[in-house]
C-alpha positions in Angstrom: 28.9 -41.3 18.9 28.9 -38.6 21.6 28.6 -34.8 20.9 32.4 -33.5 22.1 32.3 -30.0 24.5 34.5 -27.9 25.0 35.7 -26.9 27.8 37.2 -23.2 28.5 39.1 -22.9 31.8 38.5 -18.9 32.4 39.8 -18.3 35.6 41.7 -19.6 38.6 42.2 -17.1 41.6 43.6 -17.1 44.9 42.2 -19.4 47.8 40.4 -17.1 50.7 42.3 -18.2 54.0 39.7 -18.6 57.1 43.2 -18.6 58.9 42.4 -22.0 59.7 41.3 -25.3 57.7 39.9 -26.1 55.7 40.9 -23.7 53.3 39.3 -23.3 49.2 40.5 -22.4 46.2 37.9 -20.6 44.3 37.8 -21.7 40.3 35.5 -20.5 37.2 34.9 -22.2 34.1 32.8 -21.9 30.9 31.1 -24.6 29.4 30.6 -24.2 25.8 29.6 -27.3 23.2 31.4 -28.4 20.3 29.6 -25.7 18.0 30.8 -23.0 20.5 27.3 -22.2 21.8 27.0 -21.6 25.8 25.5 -24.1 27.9 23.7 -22.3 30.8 21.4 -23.5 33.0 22.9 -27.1 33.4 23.6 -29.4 35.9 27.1 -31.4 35.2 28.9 -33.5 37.2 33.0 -32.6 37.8 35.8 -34.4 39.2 38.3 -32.3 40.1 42.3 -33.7 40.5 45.4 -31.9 41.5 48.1 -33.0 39.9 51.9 -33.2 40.8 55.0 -32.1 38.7 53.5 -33.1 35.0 50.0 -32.8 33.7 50.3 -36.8 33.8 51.9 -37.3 37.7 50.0 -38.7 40.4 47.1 -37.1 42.2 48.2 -35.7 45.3 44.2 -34.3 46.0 40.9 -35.3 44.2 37.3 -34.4 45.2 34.0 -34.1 43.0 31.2 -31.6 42.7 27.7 -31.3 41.3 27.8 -27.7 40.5 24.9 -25.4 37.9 26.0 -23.1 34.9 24.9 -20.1 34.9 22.7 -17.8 32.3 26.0 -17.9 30.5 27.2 -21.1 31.0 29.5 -20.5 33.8 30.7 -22.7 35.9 32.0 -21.4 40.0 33.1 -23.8 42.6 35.6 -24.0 45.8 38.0 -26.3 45.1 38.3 -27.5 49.1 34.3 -28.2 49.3 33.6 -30.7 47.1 33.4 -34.7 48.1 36.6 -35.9 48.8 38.0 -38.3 46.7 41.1 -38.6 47.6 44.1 -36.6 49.5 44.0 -33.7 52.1 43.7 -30.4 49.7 45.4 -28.6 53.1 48.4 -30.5 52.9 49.4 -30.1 50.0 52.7 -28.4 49.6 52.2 -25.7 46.9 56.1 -24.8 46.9 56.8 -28.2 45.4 55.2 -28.0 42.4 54.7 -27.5 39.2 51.2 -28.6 39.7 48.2 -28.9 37.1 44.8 -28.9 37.6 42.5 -31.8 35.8 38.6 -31.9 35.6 36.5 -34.1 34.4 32.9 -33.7 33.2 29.9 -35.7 32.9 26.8 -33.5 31.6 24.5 -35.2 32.9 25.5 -34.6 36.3 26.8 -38.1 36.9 29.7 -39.9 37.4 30.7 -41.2 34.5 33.2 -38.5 33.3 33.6 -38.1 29.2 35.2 -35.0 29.0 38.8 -33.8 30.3 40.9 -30.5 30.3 44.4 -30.2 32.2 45.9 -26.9 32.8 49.1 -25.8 34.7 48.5 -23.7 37.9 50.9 -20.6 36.6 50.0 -18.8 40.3 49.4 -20.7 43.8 47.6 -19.2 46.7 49.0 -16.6 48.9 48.7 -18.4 52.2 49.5 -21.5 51.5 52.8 -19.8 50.0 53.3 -18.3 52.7 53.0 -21.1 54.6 55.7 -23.2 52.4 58.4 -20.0 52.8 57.4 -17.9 49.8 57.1 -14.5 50.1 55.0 -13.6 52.1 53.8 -10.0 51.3 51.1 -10.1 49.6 47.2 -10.0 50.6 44.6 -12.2 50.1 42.9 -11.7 46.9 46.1 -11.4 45.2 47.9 -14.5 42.9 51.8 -15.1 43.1 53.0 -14.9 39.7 56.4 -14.7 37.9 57.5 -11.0 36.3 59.4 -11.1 33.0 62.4 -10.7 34.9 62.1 -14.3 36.7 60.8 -13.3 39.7 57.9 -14.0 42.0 55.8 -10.9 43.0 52.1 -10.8 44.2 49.5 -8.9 41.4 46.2 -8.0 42.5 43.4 -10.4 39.6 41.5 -8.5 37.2 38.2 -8.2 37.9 36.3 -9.8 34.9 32.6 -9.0 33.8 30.2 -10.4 31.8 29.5 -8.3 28.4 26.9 -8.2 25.8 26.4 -8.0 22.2 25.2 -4.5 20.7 24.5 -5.3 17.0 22.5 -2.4 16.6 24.9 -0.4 18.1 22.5 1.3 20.3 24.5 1.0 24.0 22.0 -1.6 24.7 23.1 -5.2 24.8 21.7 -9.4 23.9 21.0 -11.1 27.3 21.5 -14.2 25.2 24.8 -13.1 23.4 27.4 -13.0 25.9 31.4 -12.1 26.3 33.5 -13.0 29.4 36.3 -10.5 29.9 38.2 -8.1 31.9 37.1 -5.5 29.7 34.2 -4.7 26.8 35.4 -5.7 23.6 34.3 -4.1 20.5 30.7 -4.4 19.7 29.8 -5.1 23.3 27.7 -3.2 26.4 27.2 -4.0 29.7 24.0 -3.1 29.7 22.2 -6.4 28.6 18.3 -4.7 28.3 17.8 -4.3 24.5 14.5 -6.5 23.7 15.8 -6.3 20.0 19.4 -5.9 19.3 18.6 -5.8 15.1 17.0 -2.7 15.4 18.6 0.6 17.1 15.4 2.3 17.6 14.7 -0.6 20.0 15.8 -0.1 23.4 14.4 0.6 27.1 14.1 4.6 27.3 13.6 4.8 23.5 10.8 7.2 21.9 8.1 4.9 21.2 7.0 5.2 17.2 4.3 3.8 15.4 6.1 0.8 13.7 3.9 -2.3 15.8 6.7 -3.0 17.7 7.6 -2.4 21.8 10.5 0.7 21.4 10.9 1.0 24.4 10.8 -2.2 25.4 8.3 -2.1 28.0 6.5 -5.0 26.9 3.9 -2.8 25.3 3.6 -2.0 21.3 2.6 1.6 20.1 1.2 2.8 23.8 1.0 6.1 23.6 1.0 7.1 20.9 -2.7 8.5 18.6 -5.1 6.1 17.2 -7.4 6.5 14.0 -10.3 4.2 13.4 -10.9 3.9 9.7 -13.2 1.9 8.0 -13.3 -0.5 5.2 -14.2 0.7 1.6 -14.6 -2.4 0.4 -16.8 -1.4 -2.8 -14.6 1.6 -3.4 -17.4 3.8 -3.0 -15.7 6.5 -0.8 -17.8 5.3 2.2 -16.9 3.3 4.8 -18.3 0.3 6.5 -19.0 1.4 10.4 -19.0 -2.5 11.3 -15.2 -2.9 9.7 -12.5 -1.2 11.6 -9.0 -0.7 11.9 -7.3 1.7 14.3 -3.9 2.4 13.8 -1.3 5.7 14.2 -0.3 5.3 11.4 -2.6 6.6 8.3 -5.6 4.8 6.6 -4.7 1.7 5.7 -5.4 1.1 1.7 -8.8 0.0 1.1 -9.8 2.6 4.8 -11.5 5.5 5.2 -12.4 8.2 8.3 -16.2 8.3 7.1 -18.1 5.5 8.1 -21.6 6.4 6.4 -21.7 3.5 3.9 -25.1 1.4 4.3 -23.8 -1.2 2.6 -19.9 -2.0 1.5 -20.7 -5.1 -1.0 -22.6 -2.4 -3.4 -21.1 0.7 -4.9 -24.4 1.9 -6.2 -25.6 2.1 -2.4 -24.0 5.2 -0.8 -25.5 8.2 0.8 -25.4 10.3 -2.1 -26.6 7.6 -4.5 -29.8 7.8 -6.2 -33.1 6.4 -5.0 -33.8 3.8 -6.8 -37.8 2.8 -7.3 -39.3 -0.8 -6.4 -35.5 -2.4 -5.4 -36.2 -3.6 -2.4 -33.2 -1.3 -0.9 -32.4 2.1 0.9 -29.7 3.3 -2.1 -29.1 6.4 0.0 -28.2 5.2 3.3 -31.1 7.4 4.7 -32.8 4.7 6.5 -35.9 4.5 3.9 -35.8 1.8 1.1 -37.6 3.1 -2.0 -38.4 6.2 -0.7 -39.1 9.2 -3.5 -37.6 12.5 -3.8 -38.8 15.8 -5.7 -36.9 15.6 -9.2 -36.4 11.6 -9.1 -37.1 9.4 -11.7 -39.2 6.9 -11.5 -42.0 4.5 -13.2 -42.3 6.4 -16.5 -42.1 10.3 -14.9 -40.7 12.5 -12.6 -41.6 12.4 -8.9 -42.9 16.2 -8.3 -44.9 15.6 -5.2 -43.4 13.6 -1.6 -46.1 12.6 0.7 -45.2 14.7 4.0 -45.9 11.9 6.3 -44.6 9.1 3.9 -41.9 9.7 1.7 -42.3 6.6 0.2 -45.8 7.7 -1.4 -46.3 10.4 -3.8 -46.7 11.4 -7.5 -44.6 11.3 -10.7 -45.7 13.5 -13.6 -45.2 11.7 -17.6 -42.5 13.5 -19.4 -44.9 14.4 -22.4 -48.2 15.8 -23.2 -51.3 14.0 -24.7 -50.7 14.4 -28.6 -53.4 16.6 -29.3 -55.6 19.1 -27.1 -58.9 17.9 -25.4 -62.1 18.8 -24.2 -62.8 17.9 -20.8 -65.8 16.3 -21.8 -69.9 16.2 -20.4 -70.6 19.1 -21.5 -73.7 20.5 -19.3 -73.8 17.1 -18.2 -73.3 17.3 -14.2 -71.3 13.7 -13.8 -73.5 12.1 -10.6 -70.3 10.5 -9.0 -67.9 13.9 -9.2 -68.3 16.0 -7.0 -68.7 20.1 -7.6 -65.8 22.0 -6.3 -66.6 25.9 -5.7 -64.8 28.1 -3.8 -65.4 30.5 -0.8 -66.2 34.2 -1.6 -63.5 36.5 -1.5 -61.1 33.7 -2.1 -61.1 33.6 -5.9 -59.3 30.9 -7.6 -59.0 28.6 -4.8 -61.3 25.6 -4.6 -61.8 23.0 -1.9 -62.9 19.9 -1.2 -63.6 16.4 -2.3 -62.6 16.1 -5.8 -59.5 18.9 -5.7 -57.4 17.2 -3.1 -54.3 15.9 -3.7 -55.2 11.9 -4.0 -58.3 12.9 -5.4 -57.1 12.6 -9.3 -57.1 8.8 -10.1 -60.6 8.1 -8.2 -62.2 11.7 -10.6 -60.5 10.1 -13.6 -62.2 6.6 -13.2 -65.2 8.2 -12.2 -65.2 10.3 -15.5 -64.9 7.6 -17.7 -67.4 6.2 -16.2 -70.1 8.6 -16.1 -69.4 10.9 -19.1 -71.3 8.3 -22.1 -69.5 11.1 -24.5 -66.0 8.7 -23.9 -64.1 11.1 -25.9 -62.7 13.2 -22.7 -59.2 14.6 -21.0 -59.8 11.7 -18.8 -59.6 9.2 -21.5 -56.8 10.5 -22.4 -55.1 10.6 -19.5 -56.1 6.8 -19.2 -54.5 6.3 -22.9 -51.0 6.4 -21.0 -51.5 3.2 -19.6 -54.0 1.9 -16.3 -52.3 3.6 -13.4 -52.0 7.1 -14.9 -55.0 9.7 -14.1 -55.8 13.2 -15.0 -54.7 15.3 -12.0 -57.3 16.9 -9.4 -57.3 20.8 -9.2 -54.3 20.8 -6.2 -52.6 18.1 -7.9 -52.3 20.4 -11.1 -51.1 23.0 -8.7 -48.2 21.3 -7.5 -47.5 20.5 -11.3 -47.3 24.4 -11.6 -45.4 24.6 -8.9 -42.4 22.7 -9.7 -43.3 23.1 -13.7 -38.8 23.7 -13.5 -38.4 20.1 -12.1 -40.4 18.6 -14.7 -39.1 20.2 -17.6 -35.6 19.9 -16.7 -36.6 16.0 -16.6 -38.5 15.7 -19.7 -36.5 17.6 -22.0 -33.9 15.0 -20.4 -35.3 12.4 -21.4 -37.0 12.4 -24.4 -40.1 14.5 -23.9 -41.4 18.5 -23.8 -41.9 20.7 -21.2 -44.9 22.1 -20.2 -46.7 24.5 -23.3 -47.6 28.4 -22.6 -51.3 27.3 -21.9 -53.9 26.0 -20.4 -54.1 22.0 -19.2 -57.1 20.5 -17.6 -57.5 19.1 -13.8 -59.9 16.3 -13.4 -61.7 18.6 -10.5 -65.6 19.6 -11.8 -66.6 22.8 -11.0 -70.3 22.5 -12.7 -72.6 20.8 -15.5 -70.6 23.5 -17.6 -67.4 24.1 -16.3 -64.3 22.3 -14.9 -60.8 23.1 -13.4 -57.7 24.1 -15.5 -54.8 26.0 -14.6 -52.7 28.6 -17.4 -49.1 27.2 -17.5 -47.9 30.4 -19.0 -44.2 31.6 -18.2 -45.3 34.6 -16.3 -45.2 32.2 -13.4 -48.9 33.6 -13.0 -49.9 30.3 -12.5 -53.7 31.3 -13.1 -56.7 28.5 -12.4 -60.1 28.9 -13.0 -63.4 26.9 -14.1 -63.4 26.8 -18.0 -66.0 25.7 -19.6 -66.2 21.8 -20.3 -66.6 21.9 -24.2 -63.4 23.8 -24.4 -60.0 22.5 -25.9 -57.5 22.0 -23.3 -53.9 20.1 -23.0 -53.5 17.2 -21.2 -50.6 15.9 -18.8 -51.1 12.9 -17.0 -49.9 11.5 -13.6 -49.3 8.5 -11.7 -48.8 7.7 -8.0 -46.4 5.4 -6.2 
């Protein structure tokens, strides 16, 4: 079974007289289907017939057309200019009516014509009225029409527009939602711009606003306005990835940040203010070093109290606790063949130099103690006791143990061990057959160091290096 249309007639007007044949009568309709939706675009084909004294008497004129709806499914022809079917549309006596217009439709531009509407002509064209005795003064453009008092008398047609929806009541109109009329009816603009008529801060002038949509409908979204780039958080560290991004105007995003100094997102112990941690594998600080130390870090057993200058990822840790007991050094008057004697200049008291006080010079003293000094019982050996990597500290090692004594402490006491005792501890630094290095840990902050004589009973802290 067919779909049905329907058919609106909207408007018949005069004919426009050449002041010779042939002459046309113009005529409008819209095309709407059976669910009241427009149908623009479309080709149809139309058979127009005039008909004489009832809407069923005999065609005195018949021609077809092939006309094209347009956006809104409006349909204009000349009634004159089509393909004559049959009669002489000149002829025709207008005064000798009533007449009634039919058409017939076939939408798919063919002949074979489904769909009818009749309708009386209440108004014939000026000239041809004239030409049949009518009055005769009105102008072209105008329609002969009878007054409420029975009388014939020439109006001027209402110019009608085409209108358009304004849901969101912004002055701004649907293209696609259309009204035919002589004037606006409520809820309906001429101005048929608005690129979205459900929102009334959508229209072509409007202030654009951060909302990801085109207010001003210029085919753009957001232009304008200021971007952020934030980054993902994704481990909810408070640093950002740099290599996920959003930029928006309008605020983070949840889960975004403005920093972007994460090293890695998939690990909320790796941030630039995390800890170092020793042996992992990993930079935890985002500083561009993996397992690099730090004064005050701990790490293998100790805390790190010495950085390598030109490798931060070498250095020493000090153990949190003393030897249990106090030590000689050990070799008494015995000058140990593979350590070598540190002095020091004249004038320059206190301050030896050399192989054997370096920094890096503990572990290799320590191995060579134990293996020279046949006594066995020595500071060395009990450095050793701590386990195969830890040493007694050289002369300049013990130094920087002085130095940052406040580091240590603060560590050991931390963690189970004892700070440093008001005394002396030996270095692993020879200065003679009788006397070796130790420095006076006292709280004066004196730091004093000075050969002591071998046999003497000293503490002992060891250290290790990573």
């Amino acid at each position: 079974m067919k779909n049905l249309f329907v058919i609106t007639t909207l408007l018949l007007i005069s004919a426009i007289s050449f002041g010779q044949t042939p002459e046309k009568m113009s005529y409008q309709a819209v095309l709407r289907d059976s669910g009241g939706n427009l149908l623009p675009n479309q080709v149809v084909g139309m058979q127009i017939s005039i008909l004489q004294t009832t809407a069923s008497g005999t065609a005195v004129y018949a021609e077809t057309q092939n006309p094209t709806t347009n956006v809104n499914g409006l349909v204009t022809l000349e009634i004159g200019a089509g393909n004559i079917v049959s009669g002489d549309f000149t002829s025709i006596d207008w005064s000798a009516g009533p007449y009634f217009i039919k058409t017939d439709y076939d939408l798919t531009s063919g002949t074979s014509y489904t769909i009818s509407g009749i309708g009386q002509f209440l108004s014939v064209p000026n000239a041809e009225h004239a030409k049949n005795g009518v009055p005769t003064d009105g102008t072209d453009g105008q329609i002969l029409m009878v007054n409420s008092s029975g009388e014939a008398e020439w109006i001027t047609m209402l110019k009608v527009s085409t209108f358009y929806a304004d849901t969101d009541g912004d002055g701004f109109g649907d293209i696609y939602s259309t009204y035919v009329a002589v004037s606006a009816p409520s809820g309906y603009v001429s101005a048929n711009t608005d690129c979205d008529d459900t929102d009334g801060n959508t229209y072509p002038g409007a202030p654009e606003l951060c909302d990801d949509k085109d207010n001003n409908c210029n085919g753009a979204v957001d232009e304008g306005l200021p971007f952020t780039t934030y980054y993902a958080d994704a481990d909810s560290d408070g640093y950002g990835d740099p290599d996920n991004t959003i930029s928006t105007c309008d605020g983070a995003p949840t889960g975004y940040l403005t920093n972007n100094s994460d090293c890695d997102d998939t690990n909320v112990a790796i941030n630039p203010v995390a800890t170092e941690i020793a042996r992992d594998g990993k930079d935890n600080n985002c500083d561009g070093t993996v397992d690099e130390g730090f004064l005050g870090q701990l790490r293998d057993g100790g805390v790190v109290f010495w950085v390598d200058p030109a490798d931060n990822t070498h250095g020493l840790v000090c153990g949190f606790n003393d030897y249990y007991s106090i030590k000689q050094w050990g070799c008494y008057q015995t000058d140990l063949p593979n350590v070598p004697n540190v002095t020091y200049i004249c004038c320059q008291a206190h301050n030896p130099n050399g192989p054997g006080a370096e920094i890096g010079d503990g572990k290799n003293n320590t191995d060579k103690i134990i293996e020279d000094c046949t006594g066995g019982d020595t500071a060395a050996n009990a450095a050793r006791t701590f386990g195969p990597e830890w040493f007694l500290p050289s002369i300049k090692e013990l130094k920087e143990m002085y130095s940052k004594r406040y580091i240590i402490n603060t560590a050991s006491t931390a963690n189970g061990g004892t700070a440093f005792k008001w005394d002396y501890y030996w270095s692993s630094t020879e200065e003679s057959a009788q006397e070796s290095w130790s420095i006076n840990f006292h709280g004066s902050g004196s730091g004093y160091f000075d050969p002591i004589g071998s046999g003497t009973l000293n503490l002992v802290r060891p250290i290790r290096a990573f």
